[in-house]
C-alpha positions as protocol buffer text, in pm:
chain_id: "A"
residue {
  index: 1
  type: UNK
  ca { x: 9805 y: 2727 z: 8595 }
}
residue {
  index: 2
  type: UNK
  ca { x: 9865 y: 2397 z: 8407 }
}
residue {
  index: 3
  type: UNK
  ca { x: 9883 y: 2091 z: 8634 }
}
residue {
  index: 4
  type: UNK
  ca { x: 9886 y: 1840 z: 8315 }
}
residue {
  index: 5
  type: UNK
  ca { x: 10227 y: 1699 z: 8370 }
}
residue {
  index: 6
  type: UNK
  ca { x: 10153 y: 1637 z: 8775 }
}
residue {
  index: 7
  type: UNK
  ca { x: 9978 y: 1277 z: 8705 }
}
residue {
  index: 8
  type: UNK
  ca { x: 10004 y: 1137 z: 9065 }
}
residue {
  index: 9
  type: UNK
  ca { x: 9758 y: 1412 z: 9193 }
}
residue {
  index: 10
  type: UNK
  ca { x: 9523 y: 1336 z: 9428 }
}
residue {
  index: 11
  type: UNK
  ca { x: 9415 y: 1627 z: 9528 }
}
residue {
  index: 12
  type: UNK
  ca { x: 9413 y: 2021 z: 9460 }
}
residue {
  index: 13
  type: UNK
  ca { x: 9364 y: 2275 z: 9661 }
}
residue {
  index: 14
  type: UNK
  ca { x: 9408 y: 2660 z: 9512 }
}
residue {
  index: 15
  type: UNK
  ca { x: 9206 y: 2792 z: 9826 }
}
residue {
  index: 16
  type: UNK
  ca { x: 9323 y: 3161 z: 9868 }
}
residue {
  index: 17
  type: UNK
  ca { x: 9490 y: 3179 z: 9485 }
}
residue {
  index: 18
  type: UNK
  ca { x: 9382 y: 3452 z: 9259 }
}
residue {
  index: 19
  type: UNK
  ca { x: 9429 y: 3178 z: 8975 }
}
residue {
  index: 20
  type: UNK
  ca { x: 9128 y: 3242 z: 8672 }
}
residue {
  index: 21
  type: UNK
  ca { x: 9235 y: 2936 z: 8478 }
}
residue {
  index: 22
  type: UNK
  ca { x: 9362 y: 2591 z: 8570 }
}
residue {
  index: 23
  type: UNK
  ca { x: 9429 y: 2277 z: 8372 }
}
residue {
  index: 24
  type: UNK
  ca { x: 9384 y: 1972 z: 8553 }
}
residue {
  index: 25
  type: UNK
  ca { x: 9598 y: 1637 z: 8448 }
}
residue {
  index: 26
  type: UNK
  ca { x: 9452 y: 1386 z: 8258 }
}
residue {
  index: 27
  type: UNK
  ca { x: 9422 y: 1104 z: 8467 }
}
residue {
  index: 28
  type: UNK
  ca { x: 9201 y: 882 z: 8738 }
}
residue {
  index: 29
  type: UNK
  ca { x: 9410 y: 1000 z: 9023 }
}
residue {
  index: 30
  type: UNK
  ca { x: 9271 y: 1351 z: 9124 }
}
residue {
  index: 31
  type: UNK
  ca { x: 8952 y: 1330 z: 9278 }
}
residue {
  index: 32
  type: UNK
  ca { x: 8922 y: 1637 z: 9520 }
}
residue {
  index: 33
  type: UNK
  ca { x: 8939 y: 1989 z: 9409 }
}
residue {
  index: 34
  type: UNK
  ca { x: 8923 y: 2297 z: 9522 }
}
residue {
  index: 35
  type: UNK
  ca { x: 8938 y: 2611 z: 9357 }
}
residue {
  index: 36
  type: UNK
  ca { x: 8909 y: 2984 z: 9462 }
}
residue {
  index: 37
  type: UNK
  ca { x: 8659 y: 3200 z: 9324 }
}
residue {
  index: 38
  type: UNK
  ca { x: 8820 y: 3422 z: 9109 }
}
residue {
  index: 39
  type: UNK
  ca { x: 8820 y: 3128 z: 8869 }
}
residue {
  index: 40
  type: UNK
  ca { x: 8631 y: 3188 z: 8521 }
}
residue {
  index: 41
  type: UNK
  ca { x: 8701 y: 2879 z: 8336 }
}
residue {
  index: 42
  type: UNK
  ca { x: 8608 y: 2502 z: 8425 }
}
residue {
  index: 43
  type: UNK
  ca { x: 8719 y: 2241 z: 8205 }
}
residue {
  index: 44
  type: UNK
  ca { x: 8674 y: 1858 z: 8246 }
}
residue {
  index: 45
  type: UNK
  ca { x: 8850 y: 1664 z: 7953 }
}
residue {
  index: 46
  type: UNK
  ca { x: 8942 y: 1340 z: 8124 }
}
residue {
  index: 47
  type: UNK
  ca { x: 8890 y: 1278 z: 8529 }
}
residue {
  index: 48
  type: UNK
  ca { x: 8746 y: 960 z: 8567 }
}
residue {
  index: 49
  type: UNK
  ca { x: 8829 y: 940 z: 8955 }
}
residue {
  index: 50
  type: UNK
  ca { x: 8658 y: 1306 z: 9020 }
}
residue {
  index: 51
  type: UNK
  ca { x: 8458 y: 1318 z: 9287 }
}
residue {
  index: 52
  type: UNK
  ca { x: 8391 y: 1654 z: 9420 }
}
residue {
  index: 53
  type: UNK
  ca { x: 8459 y: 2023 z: 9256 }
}
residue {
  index: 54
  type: UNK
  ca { x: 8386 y: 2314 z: 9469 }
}
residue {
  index: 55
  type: UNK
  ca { x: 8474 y: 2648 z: 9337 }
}
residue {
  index: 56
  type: UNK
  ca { x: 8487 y: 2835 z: 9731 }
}
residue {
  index: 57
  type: UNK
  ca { x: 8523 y: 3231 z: 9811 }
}
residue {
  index: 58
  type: UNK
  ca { x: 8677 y: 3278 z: 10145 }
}
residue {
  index: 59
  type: UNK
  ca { x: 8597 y: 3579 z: 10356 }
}
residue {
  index: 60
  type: UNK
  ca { x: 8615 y: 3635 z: 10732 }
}
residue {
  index: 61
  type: UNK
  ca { x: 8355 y: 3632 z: 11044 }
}
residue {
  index: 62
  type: UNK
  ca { x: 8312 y: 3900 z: 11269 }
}
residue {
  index: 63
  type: UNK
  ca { x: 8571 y: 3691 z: 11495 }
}
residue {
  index: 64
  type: UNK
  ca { x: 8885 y: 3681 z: 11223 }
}
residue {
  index: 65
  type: UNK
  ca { x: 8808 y: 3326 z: 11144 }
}
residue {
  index: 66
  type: UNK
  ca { x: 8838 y: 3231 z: 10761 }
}
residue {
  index: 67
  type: UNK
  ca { x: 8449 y: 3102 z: 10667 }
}
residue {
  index: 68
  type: UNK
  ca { x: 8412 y: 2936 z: 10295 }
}
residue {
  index: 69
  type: UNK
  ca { x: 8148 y: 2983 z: 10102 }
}
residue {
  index: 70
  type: UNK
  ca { x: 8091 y: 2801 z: 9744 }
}
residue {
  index: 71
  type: UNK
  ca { x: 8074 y: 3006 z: 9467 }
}
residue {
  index: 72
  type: UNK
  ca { x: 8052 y: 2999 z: 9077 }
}
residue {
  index: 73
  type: UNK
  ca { x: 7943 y: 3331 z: 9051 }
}
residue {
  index: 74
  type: UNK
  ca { x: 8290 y: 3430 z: 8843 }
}
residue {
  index: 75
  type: UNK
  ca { x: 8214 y: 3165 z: 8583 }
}
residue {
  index: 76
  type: UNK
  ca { x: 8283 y: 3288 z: 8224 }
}
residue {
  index: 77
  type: UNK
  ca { x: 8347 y: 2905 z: 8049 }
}
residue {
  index: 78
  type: UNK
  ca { x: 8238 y: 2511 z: 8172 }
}
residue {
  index: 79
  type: UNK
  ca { x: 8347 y: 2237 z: 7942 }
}
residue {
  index: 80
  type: UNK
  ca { x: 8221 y: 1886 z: 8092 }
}
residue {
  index: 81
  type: UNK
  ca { x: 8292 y: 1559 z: 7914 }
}
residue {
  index: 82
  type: UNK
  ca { x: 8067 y: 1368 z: 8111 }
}
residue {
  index: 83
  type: UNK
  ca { x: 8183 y: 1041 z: 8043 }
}
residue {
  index: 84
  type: UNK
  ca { x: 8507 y: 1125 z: 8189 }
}
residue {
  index: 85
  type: UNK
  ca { x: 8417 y: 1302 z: 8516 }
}
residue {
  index: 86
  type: UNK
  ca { x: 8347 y: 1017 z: 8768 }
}
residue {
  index: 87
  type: UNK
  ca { x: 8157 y: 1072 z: 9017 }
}
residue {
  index: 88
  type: UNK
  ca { x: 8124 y: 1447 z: 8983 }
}
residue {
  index: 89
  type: UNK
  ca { x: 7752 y: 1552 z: 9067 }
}
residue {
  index: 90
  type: UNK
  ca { x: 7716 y: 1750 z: 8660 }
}
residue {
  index: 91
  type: UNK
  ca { x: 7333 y: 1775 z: 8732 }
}
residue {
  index: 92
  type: UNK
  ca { x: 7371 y: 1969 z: 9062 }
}
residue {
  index: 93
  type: UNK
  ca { x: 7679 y: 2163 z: 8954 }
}
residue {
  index: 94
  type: UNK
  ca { x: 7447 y: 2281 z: 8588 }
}
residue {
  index: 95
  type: UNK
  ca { x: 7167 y: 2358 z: 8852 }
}
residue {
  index: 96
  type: UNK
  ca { x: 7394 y: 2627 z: 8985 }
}
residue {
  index: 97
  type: UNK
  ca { x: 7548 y: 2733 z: 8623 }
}
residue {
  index: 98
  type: UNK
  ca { x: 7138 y: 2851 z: 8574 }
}
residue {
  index: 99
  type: UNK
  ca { x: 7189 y: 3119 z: 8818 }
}
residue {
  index: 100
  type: UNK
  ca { x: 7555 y: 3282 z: 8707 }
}
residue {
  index: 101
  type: UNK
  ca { x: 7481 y: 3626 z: 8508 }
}
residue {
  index: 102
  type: UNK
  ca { x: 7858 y: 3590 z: 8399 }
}
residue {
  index: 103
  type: UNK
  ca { x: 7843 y: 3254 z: 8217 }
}
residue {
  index: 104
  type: UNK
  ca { x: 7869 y: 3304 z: 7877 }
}
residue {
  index: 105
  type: UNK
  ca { x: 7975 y: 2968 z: 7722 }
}
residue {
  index: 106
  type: UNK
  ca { x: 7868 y: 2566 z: 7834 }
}
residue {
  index: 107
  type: UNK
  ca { x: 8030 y: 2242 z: 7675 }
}
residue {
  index: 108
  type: UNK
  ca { x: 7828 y: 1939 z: 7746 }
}
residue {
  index: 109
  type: UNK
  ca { x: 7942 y: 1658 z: 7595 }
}
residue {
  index: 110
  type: UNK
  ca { x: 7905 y: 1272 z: 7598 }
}
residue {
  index: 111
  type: UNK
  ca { x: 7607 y: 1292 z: 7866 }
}
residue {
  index: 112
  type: UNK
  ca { x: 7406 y: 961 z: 7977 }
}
residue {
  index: 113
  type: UNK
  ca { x: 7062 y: 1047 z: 8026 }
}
residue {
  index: 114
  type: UNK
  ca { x: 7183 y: 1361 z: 8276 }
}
residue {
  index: 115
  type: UNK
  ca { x: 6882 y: 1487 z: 8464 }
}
residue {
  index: 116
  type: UNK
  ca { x: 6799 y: 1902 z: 8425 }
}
residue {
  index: 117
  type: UNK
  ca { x: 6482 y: 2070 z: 8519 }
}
residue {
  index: 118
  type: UNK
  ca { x: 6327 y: 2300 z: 8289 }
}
residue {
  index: 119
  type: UNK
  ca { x: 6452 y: 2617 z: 8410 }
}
residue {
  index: 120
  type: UNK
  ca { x: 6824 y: 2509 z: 8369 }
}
residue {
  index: 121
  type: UNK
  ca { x: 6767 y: 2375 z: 8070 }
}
residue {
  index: 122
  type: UNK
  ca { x: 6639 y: 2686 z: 7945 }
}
residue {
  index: 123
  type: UNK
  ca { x: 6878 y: 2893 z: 8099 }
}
residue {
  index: 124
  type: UNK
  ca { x: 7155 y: 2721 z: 7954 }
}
residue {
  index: 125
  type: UNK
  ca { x: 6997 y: 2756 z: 7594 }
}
residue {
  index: 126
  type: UNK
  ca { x: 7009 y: 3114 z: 7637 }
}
residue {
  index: 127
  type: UNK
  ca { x: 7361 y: 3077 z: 7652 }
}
residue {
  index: 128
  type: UNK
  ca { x: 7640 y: 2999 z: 7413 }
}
residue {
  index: 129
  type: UNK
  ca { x: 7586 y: 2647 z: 7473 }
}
residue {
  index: 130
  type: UNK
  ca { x: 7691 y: 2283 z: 7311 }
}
residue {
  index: 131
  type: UNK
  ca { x: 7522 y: 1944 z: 7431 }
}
residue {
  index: 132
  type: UNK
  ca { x: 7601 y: 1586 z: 7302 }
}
residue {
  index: 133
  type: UNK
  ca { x: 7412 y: 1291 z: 7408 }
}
residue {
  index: 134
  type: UNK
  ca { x: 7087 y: 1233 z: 7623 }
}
residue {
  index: 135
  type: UNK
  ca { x: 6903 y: 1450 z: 7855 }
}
residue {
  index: 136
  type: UNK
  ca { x: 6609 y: 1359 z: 8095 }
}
residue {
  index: 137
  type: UNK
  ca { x: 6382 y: 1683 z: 8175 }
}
residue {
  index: 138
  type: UNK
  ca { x: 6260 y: 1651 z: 8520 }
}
residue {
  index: 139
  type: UNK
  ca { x: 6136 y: 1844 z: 8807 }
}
residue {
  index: 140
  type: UNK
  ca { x: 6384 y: 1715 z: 9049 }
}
residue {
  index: 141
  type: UNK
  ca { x: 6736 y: 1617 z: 8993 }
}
residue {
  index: 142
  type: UNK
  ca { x: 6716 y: 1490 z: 9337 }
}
residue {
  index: 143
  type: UNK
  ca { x: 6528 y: 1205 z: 9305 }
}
residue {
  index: 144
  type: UNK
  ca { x: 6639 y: 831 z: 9257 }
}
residue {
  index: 145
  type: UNK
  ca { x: 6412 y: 711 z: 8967 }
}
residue {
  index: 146
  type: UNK
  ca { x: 6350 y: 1031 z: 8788 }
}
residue {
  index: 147
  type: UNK
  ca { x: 6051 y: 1080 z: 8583 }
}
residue {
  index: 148
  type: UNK
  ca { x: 6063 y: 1254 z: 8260 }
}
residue {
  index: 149
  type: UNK
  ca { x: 5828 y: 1523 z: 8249 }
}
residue {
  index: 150
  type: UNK
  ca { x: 5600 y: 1755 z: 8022 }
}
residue {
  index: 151
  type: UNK
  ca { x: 5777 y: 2081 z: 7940 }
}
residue {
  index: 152
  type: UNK
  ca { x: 5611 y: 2407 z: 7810 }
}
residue {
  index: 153
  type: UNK
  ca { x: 5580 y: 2444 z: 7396 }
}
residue {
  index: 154
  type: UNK
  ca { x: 5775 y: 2740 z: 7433 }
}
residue {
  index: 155
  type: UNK
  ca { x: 6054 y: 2562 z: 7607 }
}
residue {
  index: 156
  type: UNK
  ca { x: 6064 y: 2288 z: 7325 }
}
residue {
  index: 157
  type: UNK
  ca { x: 6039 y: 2591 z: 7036 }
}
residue {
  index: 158
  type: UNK
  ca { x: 6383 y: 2713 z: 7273 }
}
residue {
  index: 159
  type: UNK
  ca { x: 6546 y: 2399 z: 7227 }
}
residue {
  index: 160
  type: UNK
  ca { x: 6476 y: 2301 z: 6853 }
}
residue {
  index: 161
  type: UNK
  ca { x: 6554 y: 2641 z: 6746 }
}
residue {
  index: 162
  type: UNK
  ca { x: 6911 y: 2604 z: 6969 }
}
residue {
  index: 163
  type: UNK
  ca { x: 6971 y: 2252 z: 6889 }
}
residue {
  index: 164
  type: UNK
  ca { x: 6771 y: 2119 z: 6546 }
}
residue {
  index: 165
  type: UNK
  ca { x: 6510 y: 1851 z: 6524 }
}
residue {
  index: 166
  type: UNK
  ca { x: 6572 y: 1730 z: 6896 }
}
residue {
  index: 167
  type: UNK
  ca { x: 6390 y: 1421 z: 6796 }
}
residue {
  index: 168
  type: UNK
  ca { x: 6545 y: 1267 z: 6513 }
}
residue {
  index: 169
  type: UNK
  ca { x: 6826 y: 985 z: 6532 }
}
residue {
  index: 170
  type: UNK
  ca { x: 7072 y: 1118 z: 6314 }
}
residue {
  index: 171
  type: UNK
  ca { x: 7100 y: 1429 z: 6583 }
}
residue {
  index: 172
  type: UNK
  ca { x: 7348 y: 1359 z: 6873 }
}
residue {
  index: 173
  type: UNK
  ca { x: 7120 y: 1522 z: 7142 }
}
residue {
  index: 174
  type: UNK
  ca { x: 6841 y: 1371 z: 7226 }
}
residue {
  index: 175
  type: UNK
  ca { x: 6573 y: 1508 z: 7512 }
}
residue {
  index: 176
  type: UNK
  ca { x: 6369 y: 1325 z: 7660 }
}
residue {
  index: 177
  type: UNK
  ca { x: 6033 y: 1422 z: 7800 }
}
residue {
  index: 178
  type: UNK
  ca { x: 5654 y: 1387 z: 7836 }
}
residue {
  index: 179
  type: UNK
  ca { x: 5438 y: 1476 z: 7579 }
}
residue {
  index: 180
  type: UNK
  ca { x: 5175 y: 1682 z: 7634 }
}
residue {
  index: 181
  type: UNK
  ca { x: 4858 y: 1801 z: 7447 }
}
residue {
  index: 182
  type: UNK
  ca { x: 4851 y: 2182 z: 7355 }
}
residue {
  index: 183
  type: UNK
  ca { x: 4523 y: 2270 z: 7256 }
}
């Protein structure tokens, strides 16, 4: 579905669609959206009044009643400019992309210091995966001053083998965290 000529929309709602693929418009209007969970690809270009995503399956109680769960578990593709998503949570959303089996590509681009714990960023490493900008390794995305922390040597071999000499300037990721003695 491509929704890039619908400019004044606020808000989407595919709940119930069998829809893999949708394009949202390029604009600060839409900031609620809802998509079912046969969806494989998610792709944020330019959103800057997003506020929530959630990718939902719907199934019924024992009652007939619809009940929503979220789930990304159909993921194939995410492509996040992260300057250009608004308010959309891209730490807790990634925290969830760690867990999908089916995810086999992750865009990342433009991030501002954008929190990840070890696991996730590991997890997306293993992937087909592209990150530009900064990222803060922590041990809680949750928290309101987060602390960069030490990460295991074979969780920094991961990353410079993925993405180059993580700590040189001329390299458009940068990763922050502790160091840590390794005797």
């Amino acid at each position: 579905i491509s929704l890039l000529s619908y400019h004044k929309l606020k808000t989407l709602d595919l709940t119930g669609s069998s829809t893999k693929y949708v394009e949202f418009p390029q604009t600060g209007n839409l900031s609620n959206v809802t998509l079912p969970a046969t969806i494989t690809e998610f792709r944020i270009y330019n959103n800057p009044g997003l506020k929530e995503v959630r990718i939902i399956e719907t199934s019924q109680d024992e009652y007939g009643n619809a009940v929503y769960n979220d789930s990304i578990s159909n993921l194939e593709a995410v492509y996040i400019d992260c300057s250009k998503c608004g308010e959309f949570n891209v730490a807790e959303f990634c925290e969830k992309l760690a867990l999908v089996n089916s995810l086999e590509e992750v865009t990342l681009v433009n991030a501002n210091r954008l929190k990840m714990t070890e696991a996730t960023i590991s997890a997306l490493a293993n992937k087909k995966c592209r990150l530009t900008g900064s990222f803060w390794i922590v041990n809680d995305i949750a928290a309101e001053s987060p602390q960069t922390v030490a990460i295991s040597f074979a969780t920094k071999e991961q990353l410079v083998n993925k993405f180059g000499m993580i700590t040189r300037t001329d390299n458009t990721t940068y990763i922050e965290y502790q160091s840590k003695a390794i005797y």
